[in-house]
N, C-alpha and C positions, 0 to 999 in steps of 0.2 A: 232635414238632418243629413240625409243624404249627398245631396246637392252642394250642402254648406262644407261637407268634407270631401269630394270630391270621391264618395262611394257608389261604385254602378250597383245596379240592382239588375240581379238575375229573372228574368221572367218565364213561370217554368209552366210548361203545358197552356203557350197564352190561347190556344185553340178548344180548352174547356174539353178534351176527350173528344174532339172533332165535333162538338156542337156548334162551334161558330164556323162551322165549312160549309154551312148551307146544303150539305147532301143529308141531314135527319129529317123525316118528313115527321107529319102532326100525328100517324099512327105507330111509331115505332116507339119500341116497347124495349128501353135497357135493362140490360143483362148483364151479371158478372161485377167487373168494377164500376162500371155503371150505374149498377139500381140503385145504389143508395148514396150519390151523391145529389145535392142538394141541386142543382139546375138540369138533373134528369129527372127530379121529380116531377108530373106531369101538368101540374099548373104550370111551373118555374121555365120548363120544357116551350110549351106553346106561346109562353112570353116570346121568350129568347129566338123563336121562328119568325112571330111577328114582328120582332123590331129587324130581323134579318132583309124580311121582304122589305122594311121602309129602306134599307139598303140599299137596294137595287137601282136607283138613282145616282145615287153616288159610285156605285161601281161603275155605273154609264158614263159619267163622268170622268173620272181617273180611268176609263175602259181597265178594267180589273176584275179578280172574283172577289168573293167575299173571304175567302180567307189572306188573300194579301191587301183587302182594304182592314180587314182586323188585325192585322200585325202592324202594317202602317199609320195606324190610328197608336197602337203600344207605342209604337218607336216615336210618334211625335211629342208622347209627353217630357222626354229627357233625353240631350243626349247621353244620358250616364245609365242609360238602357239595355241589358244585354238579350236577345230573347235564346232559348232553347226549346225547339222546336224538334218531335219525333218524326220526321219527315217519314212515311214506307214505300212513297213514290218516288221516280224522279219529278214527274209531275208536279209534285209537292214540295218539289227544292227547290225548281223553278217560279211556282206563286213565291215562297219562302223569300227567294232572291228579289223579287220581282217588288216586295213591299219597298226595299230600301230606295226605290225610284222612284217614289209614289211621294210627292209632294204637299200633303194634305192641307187646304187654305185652315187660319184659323176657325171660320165661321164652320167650316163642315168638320172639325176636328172636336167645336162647342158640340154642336147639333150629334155627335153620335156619343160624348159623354152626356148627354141630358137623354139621351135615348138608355143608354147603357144605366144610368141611375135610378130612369123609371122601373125598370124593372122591381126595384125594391121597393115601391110601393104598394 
């Protein structure tokens, strides 16, 4: 629908409250606006870590971290993509900036939406 009308789509918080930065380890314990969102719950939690570590290749690859391989991965499904991202670093502006360089082949862009999906199993 989108696509057919030429409507971007906003994409807001694509970082999941900084779950997909690769800095939550397997014992932390959210708080606040956190606890009771649905992929800080602690199954959903250790999912989301371990499809991160199968990351880690792909980061080697695009030499990247994981939070500009997971912007990069949003921006290659459309270009009619916008992201909004709460950067608090400049650190984080720079991954930020850093995805739109990031080339992702289709095969590795399949391979982390089949990953991304399992999770809902």
């Amino acid at each position: 629908l989108c696509r057919d009308n030429g409507i971007v789509v906003q994409v807001y918080s694509p970082l999941e409250q900084g779950l997909l930065t690769g800095t939550i380890t397997r014992d932390y314990v959210p708080g606040g606006a956190r606890a009771n969102k649905v992929w800080f719950q602690r199954e959903n939690m250790l999912k989301v870590i371990d499809m991160l570590e199968q990351w880690q290749p792909l980061c080697a690859r695009y030499q990247c971290t994981i939070p500009t391989l997971a912007l990069a991965w949003i921006l290659k499904q459309s270009d009619l993509i916008s992201i909004l991202s709460g950067a608090t670093a400049p650190e984080q502006v720079r991954e930020n900036v850093a995805a739109l360089n990031i080339n992702l082949s289709d095969a590795d862009a399949t391979l982390m939406r089949e990953m991304a999906e399992a999770l809902e199993r």
